[in-house]
Kinemage of the C-alpha trace (Angstrom):
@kinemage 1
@onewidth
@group {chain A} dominant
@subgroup {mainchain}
@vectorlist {calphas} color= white
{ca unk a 1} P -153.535 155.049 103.244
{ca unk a 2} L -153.482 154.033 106.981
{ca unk a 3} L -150.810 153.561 109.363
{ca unk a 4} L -150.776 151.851 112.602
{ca unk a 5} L -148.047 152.440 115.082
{ca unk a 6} L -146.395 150.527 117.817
{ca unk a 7} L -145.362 152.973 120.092
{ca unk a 8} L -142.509 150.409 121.798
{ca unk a 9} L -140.721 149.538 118.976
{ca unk a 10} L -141.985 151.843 116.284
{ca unk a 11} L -143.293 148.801 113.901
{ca unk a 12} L -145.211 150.160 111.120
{ca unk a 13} L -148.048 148.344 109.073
{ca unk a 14} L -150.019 150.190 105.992
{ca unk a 15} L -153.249 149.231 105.000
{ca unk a 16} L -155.768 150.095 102.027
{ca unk a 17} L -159.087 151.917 103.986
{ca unk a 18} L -161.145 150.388 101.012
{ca unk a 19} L -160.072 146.925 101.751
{ca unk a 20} L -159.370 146.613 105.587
{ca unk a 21} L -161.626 146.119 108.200
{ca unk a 22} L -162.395 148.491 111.037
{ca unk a 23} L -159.826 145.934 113.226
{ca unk a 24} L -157.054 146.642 110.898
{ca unk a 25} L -157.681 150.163 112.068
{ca unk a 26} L -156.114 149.326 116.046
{ca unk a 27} L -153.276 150.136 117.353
{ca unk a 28} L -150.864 147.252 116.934
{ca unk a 29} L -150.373 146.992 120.659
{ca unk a 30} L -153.943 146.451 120.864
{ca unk a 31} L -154.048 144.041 118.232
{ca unk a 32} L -151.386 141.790 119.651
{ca unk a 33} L -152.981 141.920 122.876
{ca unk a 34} L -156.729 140.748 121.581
{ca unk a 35} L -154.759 137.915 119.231
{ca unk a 36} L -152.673 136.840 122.175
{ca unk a 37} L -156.032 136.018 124.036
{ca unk a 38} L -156.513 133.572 121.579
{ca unk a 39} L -155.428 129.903 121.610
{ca unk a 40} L -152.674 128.321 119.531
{ca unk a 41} L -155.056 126.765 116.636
{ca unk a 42} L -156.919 129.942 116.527
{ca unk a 43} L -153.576 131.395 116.144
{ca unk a 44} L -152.866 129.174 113.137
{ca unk a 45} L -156.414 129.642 111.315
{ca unk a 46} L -155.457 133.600 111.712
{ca unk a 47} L -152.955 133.284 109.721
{ca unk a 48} L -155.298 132.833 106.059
{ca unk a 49} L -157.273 135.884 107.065
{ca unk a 50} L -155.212 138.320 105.363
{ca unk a 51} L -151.204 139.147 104.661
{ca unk a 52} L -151.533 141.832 107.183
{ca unk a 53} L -152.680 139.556 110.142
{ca unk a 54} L -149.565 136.835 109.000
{ca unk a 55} L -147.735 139.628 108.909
{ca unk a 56} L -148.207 140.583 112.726
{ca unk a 57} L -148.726 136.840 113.971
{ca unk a 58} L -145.588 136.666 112.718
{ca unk a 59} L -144.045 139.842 113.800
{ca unk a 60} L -141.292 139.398 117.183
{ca unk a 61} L -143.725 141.560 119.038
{ca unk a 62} L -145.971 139.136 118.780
{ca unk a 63} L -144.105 136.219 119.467
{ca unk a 64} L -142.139 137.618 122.610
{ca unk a 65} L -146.175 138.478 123.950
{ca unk a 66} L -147.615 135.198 123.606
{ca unk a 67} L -149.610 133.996 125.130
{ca unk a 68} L -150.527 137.271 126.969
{ca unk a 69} L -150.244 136.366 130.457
{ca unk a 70} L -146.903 134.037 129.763
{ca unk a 71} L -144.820 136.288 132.582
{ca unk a 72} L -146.659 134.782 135.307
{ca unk a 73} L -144.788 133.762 138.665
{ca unk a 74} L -146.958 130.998 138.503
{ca unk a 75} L -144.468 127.514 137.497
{ca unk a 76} L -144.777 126.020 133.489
{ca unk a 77} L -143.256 122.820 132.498
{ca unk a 78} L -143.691 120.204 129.556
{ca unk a 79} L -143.411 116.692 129.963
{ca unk a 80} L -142.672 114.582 126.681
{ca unk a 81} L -143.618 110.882 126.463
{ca unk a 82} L -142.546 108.214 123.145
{ca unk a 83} L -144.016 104.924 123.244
{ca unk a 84} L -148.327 105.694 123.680
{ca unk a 85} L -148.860 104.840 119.996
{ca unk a 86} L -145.496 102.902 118.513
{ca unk a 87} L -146.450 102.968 114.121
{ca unk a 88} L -143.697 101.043 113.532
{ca unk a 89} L -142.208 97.791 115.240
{ca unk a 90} L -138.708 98.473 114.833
{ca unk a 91} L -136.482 99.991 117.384
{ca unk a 92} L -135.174 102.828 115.212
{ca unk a 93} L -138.432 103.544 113.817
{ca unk a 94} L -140.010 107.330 114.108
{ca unk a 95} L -142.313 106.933 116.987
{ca unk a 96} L -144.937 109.444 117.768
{ca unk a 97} L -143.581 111.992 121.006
{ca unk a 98} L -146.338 113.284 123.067
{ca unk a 99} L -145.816 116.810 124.395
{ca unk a 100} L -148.075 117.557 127.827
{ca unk a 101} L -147.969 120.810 129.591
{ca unk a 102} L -148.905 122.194 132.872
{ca unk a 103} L -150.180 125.644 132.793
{ca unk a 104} L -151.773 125.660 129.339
{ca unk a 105} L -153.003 122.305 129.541
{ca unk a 106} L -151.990 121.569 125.440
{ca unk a 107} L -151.251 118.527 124.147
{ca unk a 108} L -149.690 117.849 121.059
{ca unk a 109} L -147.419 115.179 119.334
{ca unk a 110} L -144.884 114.743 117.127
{ca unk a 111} L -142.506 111.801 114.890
{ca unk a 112} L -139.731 111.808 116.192
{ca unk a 113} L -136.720 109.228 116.168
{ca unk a 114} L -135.153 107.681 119.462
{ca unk a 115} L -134.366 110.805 121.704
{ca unk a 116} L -130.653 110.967 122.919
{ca unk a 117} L -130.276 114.420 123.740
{ca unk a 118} L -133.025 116.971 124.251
{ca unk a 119} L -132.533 120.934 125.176
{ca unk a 120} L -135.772 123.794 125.675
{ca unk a 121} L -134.869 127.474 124.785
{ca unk a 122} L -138.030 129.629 124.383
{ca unk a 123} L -140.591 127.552 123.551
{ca unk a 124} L -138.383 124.809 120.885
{ca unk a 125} L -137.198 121.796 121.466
{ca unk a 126} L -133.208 120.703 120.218
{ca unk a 127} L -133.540 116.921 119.796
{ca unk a 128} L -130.602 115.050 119.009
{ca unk a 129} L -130.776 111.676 117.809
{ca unk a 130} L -127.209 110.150 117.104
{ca unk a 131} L -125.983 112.507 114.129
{ca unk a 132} L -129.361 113.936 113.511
{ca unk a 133} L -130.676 116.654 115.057
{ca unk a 134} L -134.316 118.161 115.004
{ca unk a 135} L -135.938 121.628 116.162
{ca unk a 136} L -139.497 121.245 117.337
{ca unk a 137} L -142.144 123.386 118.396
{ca unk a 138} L -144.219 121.376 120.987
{ca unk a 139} L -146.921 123.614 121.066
{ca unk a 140} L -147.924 123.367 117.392
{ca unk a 141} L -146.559 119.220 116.734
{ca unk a 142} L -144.209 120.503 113.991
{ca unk a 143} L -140.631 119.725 113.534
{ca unk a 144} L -137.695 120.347 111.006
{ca unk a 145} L -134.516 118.130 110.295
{ca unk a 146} L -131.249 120.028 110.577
{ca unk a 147} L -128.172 119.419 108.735
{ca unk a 148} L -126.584 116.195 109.463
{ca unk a 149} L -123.598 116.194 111.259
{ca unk a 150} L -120.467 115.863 109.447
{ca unk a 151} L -117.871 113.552 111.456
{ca unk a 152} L -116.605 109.678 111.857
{ca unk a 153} L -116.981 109.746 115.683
{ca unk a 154} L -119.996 107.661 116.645
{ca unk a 155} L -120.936 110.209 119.693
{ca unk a 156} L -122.478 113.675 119.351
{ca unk a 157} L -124.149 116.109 121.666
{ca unk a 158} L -125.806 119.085 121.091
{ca unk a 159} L -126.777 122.214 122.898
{ca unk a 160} L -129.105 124.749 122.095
{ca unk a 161} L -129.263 128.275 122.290
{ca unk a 162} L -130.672 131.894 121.258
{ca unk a 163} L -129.093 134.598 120.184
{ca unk a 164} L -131.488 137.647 121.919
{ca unk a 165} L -130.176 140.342 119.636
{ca unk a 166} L -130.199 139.345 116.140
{ca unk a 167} L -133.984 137.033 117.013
{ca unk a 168} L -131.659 133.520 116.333
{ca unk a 169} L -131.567 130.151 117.527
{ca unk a 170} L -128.098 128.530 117.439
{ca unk a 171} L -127.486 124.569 117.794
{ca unk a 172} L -123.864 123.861 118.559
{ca unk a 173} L -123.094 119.972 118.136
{ca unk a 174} L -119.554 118.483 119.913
{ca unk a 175} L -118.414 114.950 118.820
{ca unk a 176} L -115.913 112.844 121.063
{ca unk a 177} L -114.234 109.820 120.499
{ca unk a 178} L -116.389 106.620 121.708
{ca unk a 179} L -113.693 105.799 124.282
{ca unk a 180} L -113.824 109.098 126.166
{ca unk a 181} L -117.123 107.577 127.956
{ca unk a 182} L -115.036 105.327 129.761
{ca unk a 183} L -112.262 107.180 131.147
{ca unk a 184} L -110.940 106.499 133.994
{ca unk a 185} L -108.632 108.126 136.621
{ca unk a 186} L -108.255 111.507 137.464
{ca unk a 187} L -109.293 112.461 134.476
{ca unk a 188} L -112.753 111.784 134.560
{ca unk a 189} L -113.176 114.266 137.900
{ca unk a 190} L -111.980 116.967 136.198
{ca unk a 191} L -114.894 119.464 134.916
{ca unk a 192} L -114.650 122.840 133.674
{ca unk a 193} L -117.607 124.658 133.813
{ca unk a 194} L -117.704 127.018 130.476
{ca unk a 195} L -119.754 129.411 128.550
{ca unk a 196} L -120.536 129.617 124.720
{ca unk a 197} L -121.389 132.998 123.134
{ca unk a 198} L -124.426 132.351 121.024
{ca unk a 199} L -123.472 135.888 119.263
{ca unk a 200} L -119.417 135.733 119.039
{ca unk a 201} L -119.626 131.774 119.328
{ca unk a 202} L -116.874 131.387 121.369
{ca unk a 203} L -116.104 129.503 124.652
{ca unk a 204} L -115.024 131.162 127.642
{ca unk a 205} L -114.270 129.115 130.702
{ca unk a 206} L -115.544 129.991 133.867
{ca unk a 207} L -113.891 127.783 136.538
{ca unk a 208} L -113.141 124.157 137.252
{ca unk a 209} L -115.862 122.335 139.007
{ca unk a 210} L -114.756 120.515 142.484
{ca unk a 211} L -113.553 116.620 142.577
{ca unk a 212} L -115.965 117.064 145.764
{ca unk a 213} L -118.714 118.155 143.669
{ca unk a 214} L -118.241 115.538 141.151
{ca unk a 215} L -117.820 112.475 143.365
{ca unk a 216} L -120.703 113.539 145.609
{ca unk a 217} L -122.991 113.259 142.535
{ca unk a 218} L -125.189 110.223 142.030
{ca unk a 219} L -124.451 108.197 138.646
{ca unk a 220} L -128.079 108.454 137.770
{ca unk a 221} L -128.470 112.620 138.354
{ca unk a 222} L -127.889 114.670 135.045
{ca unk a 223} L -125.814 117.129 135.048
{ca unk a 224} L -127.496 120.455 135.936
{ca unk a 225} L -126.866 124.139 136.555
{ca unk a 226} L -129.542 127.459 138.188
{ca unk a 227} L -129.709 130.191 138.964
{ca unk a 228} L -129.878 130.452 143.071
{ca unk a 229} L -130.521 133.730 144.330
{ca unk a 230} L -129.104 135.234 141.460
{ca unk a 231} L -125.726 133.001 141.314
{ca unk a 232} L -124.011 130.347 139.377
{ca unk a 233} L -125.169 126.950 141.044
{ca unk a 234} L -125.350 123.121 141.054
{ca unk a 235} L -128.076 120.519 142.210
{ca unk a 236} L -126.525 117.304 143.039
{ca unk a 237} L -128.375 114.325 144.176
{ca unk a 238} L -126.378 112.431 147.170
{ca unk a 239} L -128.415 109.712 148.140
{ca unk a 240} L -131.922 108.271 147.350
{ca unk a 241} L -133.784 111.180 148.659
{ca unk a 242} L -130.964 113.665 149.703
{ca unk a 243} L -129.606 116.455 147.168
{ca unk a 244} L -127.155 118.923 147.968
{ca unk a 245} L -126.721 122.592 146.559
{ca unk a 246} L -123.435 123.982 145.723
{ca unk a 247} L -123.019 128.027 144.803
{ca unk a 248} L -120.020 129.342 142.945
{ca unk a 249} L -119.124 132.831 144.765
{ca unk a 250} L -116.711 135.442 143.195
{ca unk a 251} L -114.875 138.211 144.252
{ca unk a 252} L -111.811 140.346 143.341
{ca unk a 253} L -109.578 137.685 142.951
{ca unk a 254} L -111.083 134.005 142.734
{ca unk a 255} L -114.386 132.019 142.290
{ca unk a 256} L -114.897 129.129 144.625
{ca unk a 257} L -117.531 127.096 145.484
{ca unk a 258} L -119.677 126.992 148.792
{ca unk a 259} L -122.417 124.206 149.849
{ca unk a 260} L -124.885 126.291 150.479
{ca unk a 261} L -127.549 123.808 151.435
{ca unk a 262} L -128.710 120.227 152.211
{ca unk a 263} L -132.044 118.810 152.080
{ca unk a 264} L -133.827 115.735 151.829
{ca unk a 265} L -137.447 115.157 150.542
{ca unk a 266} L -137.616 111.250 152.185
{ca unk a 267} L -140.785 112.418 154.524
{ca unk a 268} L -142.693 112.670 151.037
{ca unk a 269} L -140.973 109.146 149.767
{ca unk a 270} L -144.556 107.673 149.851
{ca unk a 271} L -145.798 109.505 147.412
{ca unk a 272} L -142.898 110.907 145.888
{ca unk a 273} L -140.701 107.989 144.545
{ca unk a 274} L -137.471 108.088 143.116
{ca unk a 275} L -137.439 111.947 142.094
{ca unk a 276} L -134.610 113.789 140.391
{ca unk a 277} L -133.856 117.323 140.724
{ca unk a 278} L -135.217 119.033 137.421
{ca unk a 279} L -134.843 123.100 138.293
{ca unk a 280} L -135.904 126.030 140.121
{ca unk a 281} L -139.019 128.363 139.753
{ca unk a 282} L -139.006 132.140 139.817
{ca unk a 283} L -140.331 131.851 143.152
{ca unk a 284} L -137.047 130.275 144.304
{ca unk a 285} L -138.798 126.159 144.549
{ca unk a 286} L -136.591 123.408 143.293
{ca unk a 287} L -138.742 121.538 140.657
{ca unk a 288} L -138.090 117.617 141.320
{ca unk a 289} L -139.666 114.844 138.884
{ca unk a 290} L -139.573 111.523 138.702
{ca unk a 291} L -137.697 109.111 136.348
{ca unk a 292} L -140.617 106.655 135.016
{ca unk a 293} L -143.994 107.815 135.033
{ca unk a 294} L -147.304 106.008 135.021
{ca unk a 295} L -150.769 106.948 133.686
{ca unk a 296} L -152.089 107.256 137.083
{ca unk a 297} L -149.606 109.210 138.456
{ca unk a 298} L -148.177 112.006 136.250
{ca unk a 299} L -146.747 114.973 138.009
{ca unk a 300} L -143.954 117.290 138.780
{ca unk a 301} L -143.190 118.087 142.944
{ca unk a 302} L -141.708 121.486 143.976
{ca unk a 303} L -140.141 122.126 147.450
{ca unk a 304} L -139.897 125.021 149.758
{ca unk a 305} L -136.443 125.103 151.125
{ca unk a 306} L -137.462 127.924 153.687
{ca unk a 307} L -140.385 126.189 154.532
{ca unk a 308} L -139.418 122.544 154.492
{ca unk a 309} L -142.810 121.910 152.405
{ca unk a 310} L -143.355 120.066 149.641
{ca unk a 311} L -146.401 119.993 147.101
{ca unk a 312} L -147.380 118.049 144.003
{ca unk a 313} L -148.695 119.420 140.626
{ca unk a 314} L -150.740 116.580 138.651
{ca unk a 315} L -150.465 116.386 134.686
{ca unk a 316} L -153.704 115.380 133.154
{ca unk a 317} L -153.451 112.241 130.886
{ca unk a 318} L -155.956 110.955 129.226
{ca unk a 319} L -156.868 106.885 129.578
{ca unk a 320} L -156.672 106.523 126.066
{ca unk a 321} L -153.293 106.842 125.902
{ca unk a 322} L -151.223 103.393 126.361
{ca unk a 323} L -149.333 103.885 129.245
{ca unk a 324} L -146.076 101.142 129.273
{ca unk a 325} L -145.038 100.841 133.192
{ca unk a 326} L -142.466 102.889 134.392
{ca unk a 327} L -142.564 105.082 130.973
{ca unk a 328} L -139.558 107.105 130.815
{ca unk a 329} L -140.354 110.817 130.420
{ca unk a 330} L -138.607 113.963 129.391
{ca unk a 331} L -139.296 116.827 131.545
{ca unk a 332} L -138.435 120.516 130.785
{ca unk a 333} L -139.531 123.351 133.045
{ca unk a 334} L -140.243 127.324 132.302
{ca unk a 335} L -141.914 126.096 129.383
{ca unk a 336} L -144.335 128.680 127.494
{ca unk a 337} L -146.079 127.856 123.981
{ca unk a 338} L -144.837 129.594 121.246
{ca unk a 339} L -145.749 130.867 117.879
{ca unk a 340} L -143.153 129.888 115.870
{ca unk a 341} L -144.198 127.759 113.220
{ca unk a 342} L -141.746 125.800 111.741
């Protein structure tokens, strides 16, 4: 018998000499890093060349490496599109999602009902579609139905979430009454910012959110939250091409929250229309994206606060594809393919 070792976490695989090939043989740090050279349907074809090479392709080592290179400084994102190739004429017919990303330049596409709530986590995709909810990979175009949700209010909304230690992804799914959406008075300014445990699952709150944050927001931004420097923070989006930053700062005794900075991206409104804020990169650059898209004109703009710069990344669509105008698209940043096969 043979044994090959990974000396990080000890993961052990045995193979017959008489039957395995002189790759079998590697280290299985070695192997991960030659398969994680390899692109995603190479990836999938791997998986019929033996039990041992499932095995690995489907070992967390391997998924948490791939694709070799994914720590990069360098900014990912994945734009999804429904509408390039309806197969049905109905409106609540399964239309065919279209998943393009930046730094990998994949493309792959999915059925998917009318989207209502979408959420990224580590390569999958939480899309919630009235009751139903759906886990997809984007990178490999394969989804799975989850549980329906068991209620008689009309309204749910789901999060997503993973659970590090144990390797699990979590979906937690609130309901509210239909006539909570339009509150009004007092009530409606009055947001508490809180935290779910994706191990304990419980909710911890964190603070209230300012009136002043709340009413400064435009009725169009979503509702977002970074990391800034390291701290709790919030994007809003003032005016047509204005957007404030608010940091929550703690010490002994309170947390309160600071505007840390204004900015406006209006000398770029030419070319830059109607943009929303969409995130930060690890390089500290607030990632800003449009609404509506068009074939012509698919990208994703990221500013340089210290620098007062802005520059655009172009997506590369192909002509085939029926482009409606003003095609509302999905956009989810620090986006890396993923292995998983669902």
């Amino acid at each position: 018998m043979m044994i090959t070792r990974s000396k990080k976490n000890k993961t052990t695989f045995t193979t017959n000499p008489q039957t395995s090939s002189s790759f079998d043989g590697l280290p299985l740090d070695l192997v991960i890093e030659i398969l994680g050279r390899f692109p995603i349907k190479s990836i999938a074809r791997f998986l019929l060349v033996s039990k041992l090479w499932a095995t690995i392709i489907h070992s967390r080592d391997f998924i948490e490496s791939f694709p070799l290179g994914s720590c990069s400084s360098q900014p990912r994102f994945l734009i999804a599109f429904s509408g390039l190739d309806i197969k049905k004429g109905t409106h609540y017919a399964k239309e065919d999602w279209y998943f393009f990303s930046s730094s990998f330049l994949s493309r792959s596409s999915c059925p998917l009902p009318p989207v209502y709530h979408s959420h990224y986590v580590k390569g999958l995709l939480c899309i919630g579609s009235g009751r139903e909810q759906f886990t997809v990979n984007p990178t490999s175009g394969k989804s799975i139905a989850l549980p329906r949700v068991r209620t008689r209010r009309r309204t749910t909304k789901s999060f997503f979430g993973y659970d590090q230690v144990n390797d699990e992804y979590k979906v937690l799914c609130m309901t509210e009454a239909l006539s909570g959406l339009h509150a009004e008075g007092p009530s409606r300014l009055s947001i508490n910012l809180m935290r779910f445990d994706s191990r304990s699952e419980e909710f911890h709150l964190i603070t209230r959110v300012p009136t002043e944050i709340v009413l400064s927001k435009d009725q169009y931004s979503q509702d977002m939250i970074i990391n800034y420097q390291g701290k709790v923070a919030i994007p809003t989006k003032t005016s047509t091409y204005t957007f404030d930053v608010w940091v929550m700062v703690q010490n002994a005794e309170e947390r309160k929250w600071l505007k840390k900075l204004t900015f406006s991206v209006e000398p770029w409104k030419s070319s830059c229309r109607f943009i929303y804020f969409k995130g930060i990169t690890q390089t500290g650059e607030f990632i800003m994206a449009p609404y509506c898209y068009d074939s012509e004109n698919v990208y994703v703009a990221l500013y340089n606060h210290y620098t007062d710069t802005l520059r655009k990344i172009k997506v590369q669509v192909s002509a085939d594809f029926n482009f409606k105008p003003n095609l509302p698209g999905i956009f989810f940043s620090d986006y890396i393919e993923c292995v998983r096969f669902l």
